[in-house]
N, CA, C and O of each residue as an XYZ file, in Angstrom:
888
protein
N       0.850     -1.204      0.000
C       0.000      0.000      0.000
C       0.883      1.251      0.000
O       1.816      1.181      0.800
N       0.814      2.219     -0.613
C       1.568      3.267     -1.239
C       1.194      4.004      0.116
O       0.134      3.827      0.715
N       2.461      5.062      0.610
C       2.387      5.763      1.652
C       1.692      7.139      1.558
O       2.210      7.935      0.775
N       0.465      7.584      2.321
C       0.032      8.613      2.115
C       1.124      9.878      2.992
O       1.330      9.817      4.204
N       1.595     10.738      2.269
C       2.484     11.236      3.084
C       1.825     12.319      3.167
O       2.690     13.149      3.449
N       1.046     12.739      3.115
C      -0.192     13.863      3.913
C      -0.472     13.446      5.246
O      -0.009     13.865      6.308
N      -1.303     12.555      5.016
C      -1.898     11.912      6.506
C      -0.867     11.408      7.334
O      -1.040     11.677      8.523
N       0.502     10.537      6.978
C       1.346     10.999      7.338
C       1.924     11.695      8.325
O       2.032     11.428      9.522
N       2.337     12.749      7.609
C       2.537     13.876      8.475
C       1.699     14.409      9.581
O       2.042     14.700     10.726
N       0.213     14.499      8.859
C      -0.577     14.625     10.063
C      -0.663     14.243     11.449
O      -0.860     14.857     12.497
N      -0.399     12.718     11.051
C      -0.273     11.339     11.921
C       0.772     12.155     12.924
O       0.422     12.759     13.939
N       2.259     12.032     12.372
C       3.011     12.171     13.088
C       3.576     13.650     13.878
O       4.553     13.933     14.572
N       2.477     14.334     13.392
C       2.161     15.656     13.978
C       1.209     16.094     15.086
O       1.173     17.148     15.720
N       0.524     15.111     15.143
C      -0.679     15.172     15.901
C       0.126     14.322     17.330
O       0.035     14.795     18.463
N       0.791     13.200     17.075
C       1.833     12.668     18.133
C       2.468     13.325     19.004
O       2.432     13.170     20.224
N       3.330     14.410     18.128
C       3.965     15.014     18.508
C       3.218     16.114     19.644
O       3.662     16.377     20.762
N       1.885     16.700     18.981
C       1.441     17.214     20.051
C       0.443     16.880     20.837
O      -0.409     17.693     21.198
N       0.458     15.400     21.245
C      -0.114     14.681     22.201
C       1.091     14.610     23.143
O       1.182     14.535     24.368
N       1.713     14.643     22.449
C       3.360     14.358     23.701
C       3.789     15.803     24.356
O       4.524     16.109     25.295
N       2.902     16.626     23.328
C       3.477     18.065     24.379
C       2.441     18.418     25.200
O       2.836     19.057     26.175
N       1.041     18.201     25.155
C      -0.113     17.842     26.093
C       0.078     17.050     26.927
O      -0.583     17.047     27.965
N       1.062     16.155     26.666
C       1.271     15.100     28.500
C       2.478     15.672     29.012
O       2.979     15.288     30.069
N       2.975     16.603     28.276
C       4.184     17.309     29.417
C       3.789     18.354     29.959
O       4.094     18.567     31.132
N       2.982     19.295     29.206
C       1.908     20.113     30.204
C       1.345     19.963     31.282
O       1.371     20.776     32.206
N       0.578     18.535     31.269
C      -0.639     18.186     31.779
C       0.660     17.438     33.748
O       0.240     17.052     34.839
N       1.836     17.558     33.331
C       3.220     17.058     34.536
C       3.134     18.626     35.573
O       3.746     18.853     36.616
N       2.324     19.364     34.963
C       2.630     21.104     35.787
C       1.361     20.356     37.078
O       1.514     20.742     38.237
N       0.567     19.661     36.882
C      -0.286     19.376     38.029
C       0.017     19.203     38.912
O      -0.603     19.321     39.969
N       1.323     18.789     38.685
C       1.542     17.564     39.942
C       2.826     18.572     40.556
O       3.917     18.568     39.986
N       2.616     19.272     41.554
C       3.849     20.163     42.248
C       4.382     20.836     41.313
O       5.525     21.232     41.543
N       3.829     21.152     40.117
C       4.165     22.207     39.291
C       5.125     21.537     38.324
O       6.038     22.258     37.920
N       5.091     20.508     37.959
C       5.765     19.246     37.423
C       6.985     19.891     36.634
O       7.854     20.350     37.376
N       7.204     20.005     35.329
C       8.334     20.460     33.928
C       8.361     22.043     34.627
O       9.479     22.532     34.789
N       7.334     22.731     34.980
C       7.504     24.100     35.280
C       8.468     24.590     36.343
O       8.808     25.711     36.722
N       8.760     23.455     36.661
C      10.348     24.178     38.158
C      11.571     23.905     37.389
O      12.653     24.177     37.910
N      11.513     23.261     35.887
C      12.564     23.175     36.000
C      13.411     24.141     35.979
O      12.680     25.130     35.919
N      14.412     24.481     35.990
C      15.731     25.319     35.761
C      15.642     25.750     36.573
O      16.804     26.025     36.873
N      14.359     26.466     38.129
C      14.707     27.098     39.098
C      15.855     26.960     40.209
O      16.332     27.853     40.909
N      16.146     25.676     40.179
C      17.669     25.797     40.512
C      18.538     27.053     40.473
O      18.701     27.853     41.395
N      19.003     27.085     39.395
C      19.867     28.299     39.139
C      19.833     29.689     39.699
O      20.740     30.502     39.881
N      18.189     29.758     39.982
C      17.443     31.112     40.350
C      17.787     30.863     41.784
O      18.117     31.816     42.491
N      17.727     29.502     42.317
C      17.543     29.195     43.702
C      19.418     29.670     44.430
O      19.652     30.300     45.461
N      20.233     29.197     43.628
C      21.788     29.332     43.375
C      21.963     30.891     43.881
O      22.444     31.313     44.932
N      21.435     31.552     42.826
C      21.832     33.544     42.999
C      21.520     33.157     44.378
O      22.421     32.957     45.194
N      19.899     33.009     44.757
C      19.774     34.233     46.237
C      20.272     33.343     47.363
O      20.120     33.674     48.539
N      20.781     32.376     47.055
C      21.524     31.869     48.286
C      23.063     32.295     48.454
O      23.856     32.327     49.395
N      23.105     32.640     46.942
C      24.717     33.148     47.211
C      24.619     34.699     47.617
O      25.498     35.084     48.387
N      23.683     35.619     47.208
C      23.786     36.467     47.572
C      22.894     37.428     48.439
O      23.002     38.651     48.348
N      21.979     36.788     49.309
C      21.071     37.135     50.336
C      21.530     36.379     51.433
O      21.451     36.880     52.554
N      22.127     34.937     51.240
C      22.701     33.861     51.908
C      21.052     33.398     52.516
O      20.035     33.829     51.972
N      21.022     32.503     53.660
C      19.915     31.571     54.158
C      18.929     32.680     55.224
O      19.031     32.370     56.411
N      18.361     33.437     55.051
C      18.134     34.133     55.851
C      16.630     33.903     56.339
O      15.715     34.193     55.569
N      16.309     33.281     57.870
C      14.860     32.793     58.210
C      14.481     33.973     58.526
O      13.599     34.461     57.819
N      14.825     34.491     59.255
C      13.693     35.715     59.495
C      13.865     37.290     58.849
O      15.034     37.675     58.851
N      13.192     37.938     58.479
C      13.004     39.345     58.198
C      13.987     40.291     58.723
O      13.449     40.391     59.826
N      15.153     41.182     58.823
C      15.402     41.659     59.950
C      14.640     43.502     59.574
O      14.378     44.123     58.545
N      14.550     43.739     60.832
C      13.739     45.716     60.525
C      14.487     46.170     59.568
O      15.683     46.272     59.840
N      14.048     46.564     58.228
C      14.405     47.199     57.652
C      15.015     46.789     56.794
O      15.526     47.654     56.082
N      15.257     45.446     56.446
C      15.877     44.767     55.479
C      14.917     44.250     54.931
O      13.785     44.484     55.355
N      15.176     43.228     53.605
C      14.521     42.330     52.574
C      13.553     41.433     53.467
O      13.454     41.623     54.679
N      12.692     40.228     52.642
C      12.282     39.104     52.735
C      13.055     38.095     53.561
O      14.268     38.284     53.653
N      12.548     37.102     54.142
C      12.984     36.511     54.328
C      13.924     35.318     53.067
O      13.413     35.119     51.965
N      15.084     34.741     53.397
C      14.921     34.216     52.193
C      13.999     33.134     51.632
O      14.025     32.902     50.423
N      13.247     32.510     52.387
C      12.168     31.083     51.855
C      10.848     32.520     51.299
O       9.903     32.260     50.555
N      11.041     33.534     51.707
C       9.822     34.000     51.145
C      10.290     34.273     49.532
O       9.675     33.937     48.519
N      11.344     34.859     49.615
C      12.074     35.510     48.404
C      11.699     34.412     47.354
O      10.983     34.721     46.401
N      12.230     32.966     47.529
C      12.441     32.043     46.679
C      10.939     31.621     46.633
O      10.610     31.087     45.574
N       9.920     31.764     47.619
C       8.770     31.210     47.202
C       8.377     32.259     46.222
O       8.145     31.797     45.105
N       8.212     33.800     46.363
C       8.095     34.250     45.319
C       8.517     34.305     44.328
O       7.686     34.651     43.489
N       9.757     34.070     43.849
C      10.192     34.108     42.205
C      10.159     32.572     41.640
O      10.593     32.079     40.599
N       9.414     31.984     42.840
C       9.459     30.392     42.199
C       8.263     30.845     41.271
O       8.419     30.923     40.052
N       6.792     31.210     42.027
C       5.656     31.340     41.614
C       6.004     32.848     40.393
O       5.042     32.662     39.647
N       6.159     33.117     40.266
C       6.795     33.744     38.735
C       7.359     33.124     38.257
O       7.082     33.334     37.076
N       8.108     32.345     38.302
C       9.079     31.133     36.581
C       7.906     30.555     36.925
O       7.214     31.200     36.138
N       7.073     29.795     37.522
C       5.900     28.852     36.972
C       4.691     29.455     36.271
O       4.126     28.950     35.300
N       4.335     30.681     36.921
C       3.627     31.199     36.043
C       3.962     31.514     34.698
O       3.066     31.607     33.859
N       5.469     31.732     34.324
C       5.551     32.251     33.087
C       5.797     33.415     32.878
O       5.915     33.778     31.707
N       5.974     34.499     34.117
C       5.824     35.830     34.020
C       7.286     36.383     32.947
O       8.305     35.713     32.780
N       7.011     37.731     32.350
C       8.242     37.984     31.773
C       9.602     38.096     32.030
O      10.083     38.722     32.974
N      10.054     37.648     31.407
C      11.506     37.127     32.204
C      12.360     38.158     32.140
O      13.436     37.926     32.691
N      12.189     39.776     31.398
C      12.946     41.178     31.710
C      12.270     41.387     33.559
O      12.980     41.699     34.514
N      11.083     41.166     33.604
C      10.468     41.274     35.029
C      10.590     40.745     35.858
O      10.718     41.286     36.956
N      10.602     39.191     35.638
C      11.507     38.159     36.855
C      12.729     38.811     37.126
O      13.067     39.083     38.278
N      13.418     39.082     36.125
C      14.884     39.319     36.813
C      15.185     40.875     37.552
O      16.206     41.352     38.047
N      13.872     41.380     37.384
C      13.890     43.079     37.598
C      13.634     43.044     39.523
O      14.081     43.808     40.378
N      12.754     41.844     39.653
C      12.179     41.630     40.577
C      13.406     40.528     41.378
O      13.369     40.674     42.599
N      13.939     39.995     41.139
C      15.341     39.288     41.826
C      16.406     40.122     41.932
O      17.309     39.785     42.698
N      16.494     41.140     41.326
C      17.697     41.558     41.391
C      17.256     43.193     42.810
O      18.159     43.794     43.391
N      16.273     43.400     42.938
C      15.521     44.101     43.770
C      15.090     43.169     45.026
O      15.065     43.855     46.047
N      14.900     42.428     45.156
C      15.285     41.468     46.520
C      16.784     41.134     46.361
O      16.847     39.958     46.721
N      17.561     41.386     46.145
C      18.932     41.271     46.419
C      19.494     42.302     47.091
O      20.182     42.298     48.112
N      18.901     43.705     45.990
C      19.155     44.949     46.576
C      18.948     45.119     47.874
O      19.869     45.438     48.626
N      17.280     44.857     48.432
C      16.879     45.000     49.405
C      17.671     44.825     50.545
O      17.693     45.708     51.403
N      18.388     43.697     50.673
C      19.137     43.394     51.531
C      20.546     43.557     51.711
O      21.222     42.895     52.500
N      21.196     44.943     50.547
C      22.180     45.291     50.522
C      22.426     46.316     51.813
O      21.743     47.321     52.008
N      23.702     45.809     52.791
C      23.588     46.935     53.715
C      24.969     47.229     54.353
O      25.924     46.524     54.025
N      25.100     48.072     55.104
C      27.137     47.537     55.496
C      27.210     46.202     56.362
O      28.185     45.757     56.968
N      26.514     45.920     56.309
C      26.870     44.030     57.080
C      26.688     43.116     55.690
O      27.113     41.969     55.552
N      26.258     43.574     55.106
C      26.160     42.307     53.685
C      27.294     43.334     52.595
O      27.717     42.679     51.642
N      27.647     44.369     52.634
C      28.372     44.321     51.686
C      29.833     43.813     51.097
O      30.078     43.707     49.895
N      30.587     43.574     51.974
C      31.556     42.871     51.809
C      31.125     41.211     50.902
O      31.533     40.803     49.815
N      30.427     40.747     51.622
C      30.248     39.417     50.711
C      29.657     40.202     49.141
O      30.489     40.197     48.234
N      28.513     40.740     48.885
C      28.145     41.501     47.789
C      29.320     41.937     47.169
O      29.552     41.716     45.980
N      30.181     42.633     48.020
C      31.334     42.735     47.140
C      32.403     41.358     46.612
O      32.846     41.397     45.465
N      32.652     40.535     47.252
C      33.250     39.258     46.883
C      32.856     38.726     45.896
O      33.624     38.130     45.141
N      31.710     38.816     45.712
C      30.551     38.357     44.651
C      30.375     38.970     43.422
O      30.076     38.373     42.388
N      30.527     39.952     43.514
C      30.875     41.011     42.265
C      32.177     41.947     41.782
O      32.304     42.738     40.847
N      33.208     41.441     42.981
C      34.326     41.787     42.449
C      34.852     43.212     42.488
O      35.843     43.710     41.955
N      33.883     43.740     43.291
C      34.104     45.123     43.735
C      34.871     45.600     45.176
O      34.762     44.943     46.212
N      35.511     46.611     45.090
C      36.352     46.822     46.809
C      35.607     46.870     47.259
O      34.576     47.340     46.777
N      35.707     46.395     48.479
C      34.505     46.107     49.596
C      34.672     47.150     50.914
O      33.764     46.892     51.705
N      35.146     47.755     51.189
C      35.660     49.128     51.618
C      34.654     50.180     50.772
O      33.752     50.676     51.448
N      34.718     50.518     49.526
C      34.295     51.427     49.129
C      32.535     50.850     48.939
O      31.643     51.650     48.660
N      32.321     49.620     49.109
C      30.575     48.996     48.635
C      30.301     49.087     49.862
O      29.093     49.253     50.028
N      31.040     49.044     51.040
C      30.611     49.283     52.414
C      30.002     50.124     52.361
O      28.773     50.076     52.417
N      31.223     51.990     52.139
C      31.068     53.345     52.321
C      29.800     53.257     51.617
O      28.918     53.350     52.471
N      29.400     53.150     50.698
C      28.281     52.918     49.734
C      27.471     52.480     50.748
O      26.945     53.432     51.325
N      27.126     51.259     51.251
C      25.933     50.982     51.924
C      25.536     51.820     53.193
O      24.411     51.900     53.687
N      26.814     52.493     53.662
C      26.290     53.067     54.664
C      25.335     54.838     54.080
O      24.170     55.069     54.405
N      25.888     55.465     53.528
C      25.911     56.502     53.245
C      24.410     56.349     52.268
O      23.669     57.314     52.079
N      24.224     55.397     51.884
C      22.446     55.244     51.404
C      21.657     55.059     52.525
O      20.820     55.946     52.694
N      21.680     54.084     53.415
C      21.360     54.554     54.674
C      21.697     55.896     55.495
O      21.049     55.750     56.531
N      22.011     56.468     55.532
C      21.964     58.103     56.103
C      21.442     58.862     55.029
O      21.218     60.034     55.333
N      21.050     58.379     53.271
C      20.910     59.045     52.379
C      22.067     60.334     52.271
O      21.681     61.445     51.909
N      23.223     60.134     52.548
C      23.918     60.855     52.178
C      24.740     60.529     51.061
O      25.120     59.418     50.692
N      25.034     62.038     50.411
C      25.660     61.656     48.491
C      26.841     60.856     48.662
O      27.419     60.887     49.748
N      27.249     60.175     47.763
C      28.389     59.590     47.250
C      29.087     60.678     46.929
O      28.655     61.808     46.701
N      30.315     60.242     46.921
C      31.895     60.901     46.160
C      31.214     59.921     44.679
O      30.281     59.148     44.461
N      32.363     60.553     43.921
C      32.829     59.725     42.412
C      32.828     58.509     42.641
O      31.877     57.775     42.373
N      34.105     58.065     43.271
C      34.597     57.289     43.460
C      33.512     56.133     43.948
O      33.443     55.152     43.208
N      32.514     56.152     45.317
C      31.818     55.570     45.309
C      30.901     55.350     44.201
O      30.540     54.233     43.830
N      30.530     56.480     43.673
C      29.240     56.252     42.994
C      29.815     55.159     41.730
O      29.031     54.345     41.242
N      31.425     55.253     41.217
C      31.955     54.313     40.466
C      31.773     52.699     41.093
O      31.683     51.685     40.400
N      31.750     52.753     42.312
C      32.248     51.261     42.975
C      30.338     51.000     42.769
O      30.041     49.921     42.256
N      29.646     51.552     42.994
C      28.255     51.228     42.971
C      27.699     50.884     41.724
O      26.877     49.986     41.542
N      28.251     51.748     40.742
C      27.823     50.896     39.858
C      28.350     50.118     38.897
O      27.763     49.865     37.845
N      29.617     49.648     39.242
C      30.072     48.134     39.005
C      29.657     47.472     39.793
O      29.475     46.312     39.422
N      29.392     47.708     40.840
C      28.381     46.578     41.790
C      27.016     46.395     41.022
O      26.612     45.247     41.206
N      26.210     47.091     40.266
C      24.852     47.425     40.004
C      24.810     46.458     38.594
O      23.970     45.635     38.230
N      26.101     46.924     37.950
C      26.656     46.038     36.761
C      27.180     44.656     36.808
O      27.113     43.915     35.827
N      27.753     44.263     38.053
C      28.016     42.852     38.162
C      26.782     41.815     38.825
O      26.531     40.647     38.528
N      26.259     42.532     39.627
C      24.942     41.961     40.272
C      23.751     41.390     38.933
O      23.176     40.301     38.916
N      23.613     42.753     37.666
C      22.706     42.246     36.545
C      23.452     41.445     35.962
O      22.772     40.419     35.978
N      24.711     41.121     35.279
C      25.394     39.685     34.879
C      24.921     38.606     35.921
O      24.373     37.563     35.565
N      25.166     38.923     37.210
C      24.833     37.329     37.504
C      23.134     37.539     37.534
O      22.629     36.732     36.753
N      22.691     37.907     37.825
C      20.851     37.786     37.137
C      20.718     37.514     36.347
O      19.733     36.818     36.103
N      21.797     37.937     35.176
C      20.910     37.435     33.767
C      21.834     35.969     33.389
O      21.545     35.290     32.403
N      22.285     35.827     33.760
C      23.642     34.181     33.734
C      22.047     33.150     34.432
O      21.277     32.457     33.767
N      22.022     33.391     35.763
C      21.430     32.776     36.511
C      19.784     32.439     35.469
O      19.433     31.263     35.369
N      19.060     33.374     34.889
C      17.544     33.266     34.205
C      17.841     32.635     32.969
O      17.131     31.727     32.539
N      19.001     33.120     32.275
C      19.151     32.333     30.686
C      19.878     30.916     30.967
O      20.197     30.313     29.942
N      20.170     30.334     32.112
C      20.686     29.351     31.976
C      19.550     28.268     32.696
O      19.530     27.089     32.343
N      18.592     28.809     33.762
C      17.368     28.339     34.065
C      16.457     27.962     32.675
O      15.984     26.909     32.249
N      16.457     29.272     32.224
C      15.254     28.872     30.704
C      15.690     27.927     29.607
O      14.907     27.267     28.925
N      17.404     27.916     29.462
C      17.807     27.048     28.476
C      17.712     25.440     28.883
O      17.869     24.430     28.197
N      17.372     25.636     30.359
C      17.703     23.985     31.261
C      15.757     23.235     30.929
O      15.268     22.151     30.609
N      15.246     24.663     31.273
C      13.827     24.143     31.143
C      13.140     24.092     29.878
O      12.308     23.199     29.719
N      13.402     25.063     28.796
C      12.930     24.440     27.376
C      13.509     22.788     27.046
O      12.782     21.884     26.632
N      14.911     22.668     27.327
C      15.663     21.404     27.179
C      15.049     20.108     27.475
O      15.070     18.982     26.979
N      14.405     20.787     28.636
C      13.665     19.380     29.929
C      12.487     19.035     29.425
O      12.059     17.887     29.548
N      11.648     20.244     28.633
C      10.427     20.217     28.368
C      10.289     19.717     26.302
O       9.225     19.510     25.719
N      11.472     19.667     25.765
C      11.936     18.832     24.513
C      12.107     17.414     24.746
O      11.586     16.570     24.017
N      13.008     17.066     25.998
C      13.479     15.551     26.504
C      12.376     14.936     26.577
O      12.114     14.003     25.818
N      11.444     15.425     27.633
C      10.144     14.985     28.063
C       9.190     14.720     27.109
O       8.464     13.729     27.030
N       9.254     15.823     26.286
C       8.499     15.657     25.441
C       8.592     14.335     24.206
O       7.695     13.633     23.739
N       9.953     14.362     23.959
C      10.508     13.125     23.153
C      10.045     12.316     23.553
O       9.225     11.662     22.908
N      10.385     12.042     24.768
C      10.388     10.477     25.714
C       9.013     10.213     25.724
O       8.712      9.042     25.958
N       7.931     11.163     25.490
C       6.552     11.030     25.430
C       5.959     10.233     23.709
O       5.129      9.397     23.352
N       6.665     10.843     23.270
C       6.084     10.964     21.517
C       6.586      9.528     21.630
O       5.778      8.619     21.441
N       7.895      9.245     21.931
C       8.781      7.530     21.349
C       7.614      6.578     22.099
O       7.081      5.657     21.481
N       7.245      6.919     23.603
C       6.489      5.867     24.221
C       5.323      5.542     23.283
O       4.991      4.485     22.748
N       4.581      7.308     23.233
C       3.212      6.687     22.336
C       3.197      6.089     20.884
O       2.144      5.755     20.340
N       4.487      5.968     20.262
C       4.435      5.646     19.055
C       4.478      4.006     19.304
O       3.666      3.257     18.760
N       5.495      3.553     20.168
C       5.632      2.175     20.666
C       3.897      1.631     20.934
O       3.218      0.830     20.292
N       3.660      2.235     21.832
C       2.315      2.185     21.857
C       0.904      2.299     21.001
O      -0.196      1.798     21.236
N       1.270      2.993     20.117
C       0.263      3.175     19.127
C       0.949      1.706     18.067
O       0.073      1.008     17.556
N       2.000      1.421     17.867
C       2.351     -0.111     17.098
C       1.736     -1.008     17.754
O       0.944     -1.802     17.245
N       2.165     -0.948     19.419
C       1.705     -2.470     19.169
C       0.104     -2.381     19.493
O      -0.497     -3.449     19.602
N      -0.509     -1.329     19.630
C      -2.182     -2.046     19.939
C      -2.953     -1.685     18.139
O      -3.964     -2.252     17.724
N      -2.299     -0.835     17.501
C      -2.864     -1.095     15.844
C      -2.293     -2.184     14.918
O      -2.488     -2.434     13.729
N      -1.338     -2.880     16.091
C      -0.768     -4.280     15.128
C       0.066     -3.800     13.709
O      -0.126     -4.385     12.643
N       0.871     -2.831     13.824
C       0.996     -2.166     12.211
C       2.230     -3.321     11.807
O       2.203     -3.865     10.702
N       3.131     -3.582     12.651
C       4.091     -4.686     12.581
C       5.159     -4.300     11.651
O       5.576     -4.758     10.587
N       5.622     -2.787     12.798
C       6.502     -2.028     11.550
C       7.606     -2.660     12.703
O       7.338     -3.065     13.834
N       8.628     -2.617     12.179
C      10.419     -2.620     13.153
C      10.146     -1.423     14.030
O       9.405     -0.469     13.790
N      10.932     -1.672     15.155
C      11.054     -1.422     16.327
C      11.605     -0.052     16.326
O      11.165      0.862     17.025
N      12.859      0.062     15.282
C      13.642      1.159     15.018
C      12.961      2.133     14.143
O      13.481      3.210     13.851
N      11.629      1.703     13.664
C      10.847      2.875     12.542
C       9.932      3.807     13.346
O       9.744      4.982     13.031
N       9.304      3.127     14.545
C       8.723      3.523     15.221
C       9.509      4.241     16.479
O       9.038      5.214     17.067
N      10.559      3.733     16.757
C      11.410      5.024     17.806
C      11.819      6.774     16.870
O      11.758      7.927     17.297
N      12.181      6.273     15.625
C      12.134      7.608     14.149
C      10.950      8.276     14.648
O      10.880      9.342     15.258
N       9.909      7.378     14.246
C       8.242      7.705     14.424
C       8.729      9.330     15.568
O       8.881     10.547     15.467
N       8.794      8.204     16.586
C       8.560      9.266     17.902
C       9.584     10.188     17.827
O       9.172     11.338     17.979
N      10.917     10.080     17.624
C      11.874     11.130     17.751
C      11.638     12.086     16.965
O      11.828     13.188     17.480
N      11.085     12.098     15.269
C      10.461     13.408     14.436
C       9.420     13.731     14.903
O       9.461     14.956     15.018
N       8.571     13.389     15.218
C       7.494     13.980     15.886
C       7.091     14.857     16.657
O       5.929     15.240     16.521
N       8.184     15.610     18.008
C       8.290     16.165     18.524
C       8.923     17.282     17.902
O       9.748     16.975     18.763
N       9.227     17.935     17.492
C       9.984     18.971     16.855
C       9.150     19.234     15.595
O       9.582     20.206     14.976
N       8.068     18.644     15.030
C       7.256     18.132     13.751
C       6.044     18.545     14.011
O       5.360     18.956     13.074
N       5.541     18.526     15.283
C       4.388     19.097     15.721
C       3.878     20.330     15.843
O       2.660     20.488     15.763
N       4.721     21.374     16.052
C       4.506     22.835     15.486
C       4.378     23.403     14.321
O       3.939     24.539     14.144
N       4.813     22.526     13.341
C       5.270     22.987     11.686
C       4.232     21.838     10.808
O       4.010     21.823      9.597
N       3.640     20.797     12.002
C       3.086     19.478     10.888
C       1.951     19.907      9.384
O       2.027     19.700      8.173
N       0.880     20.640     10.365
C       0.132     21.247      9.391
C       0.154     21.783      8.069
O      -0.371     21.352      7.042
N       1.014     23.032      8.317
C       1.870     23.474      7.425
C       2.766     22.391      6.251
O       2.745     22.549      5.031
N       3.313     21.600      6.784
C       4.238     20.683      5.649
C       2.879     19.467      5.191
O       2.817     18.857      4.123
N       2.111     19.395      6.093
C       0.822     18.614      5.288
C       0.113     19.088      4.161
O      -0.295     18.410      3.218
N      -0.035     20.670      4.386
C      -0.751     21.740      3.541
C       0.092     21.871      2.313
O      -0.281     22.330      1.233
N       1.271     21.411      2.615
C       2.445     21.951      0.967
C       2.564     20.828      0.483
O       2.837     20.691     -0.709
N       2.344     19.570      1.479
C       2.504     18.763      0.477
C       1.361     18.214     -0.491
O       1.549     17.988     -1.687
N      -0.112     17.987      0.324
C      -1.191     18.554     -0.451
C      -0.956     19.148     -1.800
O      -1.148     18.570     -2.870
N      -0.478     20.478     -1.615
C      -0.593     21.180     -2.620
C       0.164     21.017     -3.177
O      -0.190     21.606     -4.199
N       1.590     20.412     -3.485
C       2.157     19.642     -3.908
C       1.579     18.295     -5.078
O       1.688     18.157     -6.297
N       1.119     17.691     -4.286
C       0.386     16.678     -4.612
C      -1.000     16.852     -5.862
O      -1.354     16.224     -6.860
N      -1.353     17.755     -5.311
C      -2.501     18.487     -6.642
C      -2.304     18.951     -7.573
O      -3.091     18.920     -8.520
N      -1.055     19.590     -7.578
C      -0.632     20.103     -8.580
C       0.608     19.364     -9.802
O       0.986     19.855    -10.866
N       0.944     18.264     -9.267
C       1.343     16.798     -9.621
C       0.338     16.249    -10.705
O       0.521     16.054    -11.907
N      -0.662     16.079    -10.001
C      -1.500     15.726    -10.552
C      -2.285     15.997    -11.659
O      -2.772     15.274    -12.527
N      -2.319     17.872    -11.328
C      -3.004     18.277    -12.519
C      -2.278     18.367    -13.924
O      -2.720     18.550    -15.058
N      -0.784     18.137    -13.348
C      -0.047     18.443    -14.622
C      -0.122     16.979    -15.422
O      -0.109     16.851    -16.647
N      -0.217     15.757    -14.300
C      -0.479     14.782    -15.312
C      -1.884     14.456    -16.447
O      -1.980     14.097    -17.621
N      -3.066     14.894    -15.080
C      -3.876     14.853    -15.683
C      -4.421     15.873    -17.298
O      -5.487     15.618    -17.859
């Protein structure tokens, strides 16, 4: 029987996004594919808020609050210029002359002058040059590691949410062989599933050209 490579495609397009509907459908369960990469996010504010249980007057979040909030932003999806606008402002928060020395270790700035800096914002009194230089290479090294820390979270979790997704499409193709009895090889049907996933955003489209493809084949024979 001659291969319909319309339906085809369809076939193996429609797979593909059955397999990205069961990696979705993993956010139920403790927020399933959606934590992934928060690691990384989790990494910054421990390195640079450190473990902090309680509130102190006048400082930041606690840190379990901090991290519960920017968890519930990467799961929601919120914009990720805004996630990081919002992490890097709970970091701030808790910039003070008892945290600046580590802040400075961390960003590579004299820690003497990120001190003078923390104190003198607390009294709201002006900076010299000189500080206002050390502040904002602090301001500048703090957004590198924010944005290191979010693009390497998002590259971990699209990744996780491709894997998953694969590992979904190969199962159901295995699965769709053996209960339609098609009695193809073992290795056509793992293909099956591995194009499928990446095939499922574009399937329509390459069904529609080849269609039209196909018609126009035709008319020239006919």
């Amino acid at each position: 029987m001659p291969i319909n490579w319309y339906e085809a495609t369809l076939a193996i397009g429609a797979l593909g996004t059955a397999a990205t509907g069961l990696v979705d459908s993993t956010k139920v369960v403790a927020g399933g594919v959606s934590r992934a990469g928060f690691g990384y996010i989790k990494q910054l504010i421990v390195r640079t808020v450190g473990r902090v249980s309680d509130a102190q007057p006048g400082a930041g979040l606690a840190t379990g609050d901090i991290l519960d909030t920017l968890l519930a932003n990467w799961m929601n999806g919120m914009d990720t210029g805004a996630q990081k606008a919002i992490a890097k402002s709970f970091i701030k928060l808790h910039f003070n002359p008892s945290t600046a020395a580590a802040l400075a270790a961390q960003t590579n700035v004299d820690p003497d002058a990120l001190k003078s800096v923390a104190q003198k914002l607390a009294s709201l009194t002006s900076l010299t040059p000189a500080e206002s230089d050390a502040y904002g290479r602090f301001d500048l090294g703090l957004s590198a590691m924010v944005d290191r820390a979010y693009e390497r979270a998002d590259q971990l979790y699209r990744n996780s949410c491709k894997a998953l997704a694969c590992a979904f499409a190969v199962a159901l193709a295995f699965l769709g062989d053996a209960q339609l009895n098609w009695t193809i090889p073992g290795w056509q049907a793992l293909i099956v599933g591995l194009v499928a996933t990446p095939l499922a955003p574009m399937a329509k489209d390459i069904a529609n050209a080849i269609q039209t493809a196909s018609d126009a084949v035709g008319s020239v024979k006919g």
